[in-house]
N, C-alpha and C positions, 0 to 999 in steps of 0.2 A: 621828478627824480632825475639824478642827472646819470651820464653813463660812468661816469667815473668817481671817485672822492681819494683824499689822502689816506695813507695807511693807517697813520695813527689814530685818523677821527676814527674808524671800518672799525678797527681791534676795539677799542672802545666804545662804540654803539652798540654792536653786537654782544655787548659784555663778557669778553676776554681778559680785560682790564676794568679794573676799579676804574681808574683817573685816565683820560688823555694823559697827563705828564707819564704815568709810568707804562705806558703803549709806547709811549715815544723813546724810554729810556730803554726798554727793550729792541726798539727797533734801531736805537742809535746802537747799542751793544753788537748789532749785526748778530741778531737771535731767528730773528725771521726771516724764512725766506717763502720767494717764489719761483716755484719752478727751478729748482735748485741754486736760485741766485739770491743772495743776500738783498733786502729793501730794507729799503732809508726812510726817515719819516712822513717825506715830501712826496713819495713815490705815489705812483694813480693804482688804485684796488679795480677791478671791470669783472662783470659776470666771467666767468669761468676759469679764474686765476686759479690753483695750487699752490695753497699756501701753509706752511709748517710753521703751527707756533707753539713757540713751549709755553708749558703746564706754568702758571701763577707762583705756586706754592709746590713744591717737588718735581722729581726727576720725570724725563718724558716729553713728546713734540706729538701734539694732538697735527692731523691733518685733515685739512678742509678743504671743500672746495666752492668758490662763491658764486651763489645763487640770487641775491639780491645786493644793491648798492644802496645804504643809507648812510646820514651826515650826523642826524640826531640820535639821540639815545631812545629806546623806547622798551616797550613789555618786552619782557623775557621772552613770550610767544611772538613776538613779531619777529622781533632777533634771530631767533632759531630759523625763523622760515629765510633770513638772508644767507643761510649755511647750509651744506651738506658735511656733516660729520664723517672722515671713511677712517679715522682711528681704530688700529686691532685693537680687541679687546684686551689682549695680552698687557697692552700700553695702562690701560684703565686698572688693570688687575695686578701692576707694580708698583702705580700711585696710590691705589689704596693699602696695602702693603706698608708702604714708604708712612702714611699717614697714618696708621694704628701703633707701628713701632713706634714714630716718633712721639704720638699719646702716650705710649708705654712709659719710655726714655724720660719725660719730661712729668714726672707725678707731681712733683711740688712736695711742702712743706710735711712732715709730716701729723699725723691729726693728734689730740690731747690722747687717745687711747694706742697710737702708736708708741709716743712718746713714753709712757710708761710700762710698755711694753721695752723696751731697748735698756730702759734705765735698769729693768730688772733684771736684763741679759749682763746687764754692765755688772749689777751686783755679783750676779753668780759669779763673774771672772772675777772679782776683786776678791771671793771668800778661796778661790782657789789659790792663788797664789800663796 
């Protein structure tokens, strides 16, 4: 194991990220930082960086601090032991928020017993007039 690796492979082994590509497009957006500084995709990750990364899917910047260096992908349990998570909970507890509203927001279609439910709302309007 070596002392250092790229940013974008870290964000992505540690599974952060789905894909290397979109580790990198985040890191090219200048989303992430260390130690208050913006990194680049090229930049070296080493035991005891401070690093700020936003949440995948909603609002929020999880912070970490690293504890292990790997290149490859691996178990979810190994991954986690390359991190210390120091994220408020407050963070965690906005995201989740963020993601039920948006469940809410976003029902879809609706079902054959809605539908006839609406239609007969629609009747009643039409016998009123």
């Amino acid at each position: 194991m070596s002392d250092s690796v790229r940013a974008d492979k870290w964000l992505w082994a540690v599974r952060f990220f789905k894909t290397r590509a979109l580790a990198g497009e985040v890191l090219a957006d200048g989303k992430v930082r260390r130690n208050g500084h913006v990194l680049k995709r090229s930049s070296s990750i080493q035991v005891g960086d401070v690093l700020e990364v936003p949440f995948f899917e909603g609002p929020g910047v999880r912070t970490v601090v690293v504890t292990g260096v790997i290149e490859k992908r691996v178990g979810a349990p190994e991954a986690q032991a390359c991190y210390e998570d120091r994220t408020k909970p407050e963070v965690f507890e906005a995201l989740k928020q963020w993601q039920i509203n948006r469940q809410e927001a976003a029902k879809g279609r609706p079902t054959k017993k809605d539908r006839r439910a609406i239609d007969q709302i629609k009747a009643a309007w039409e016998w009123d007039e």
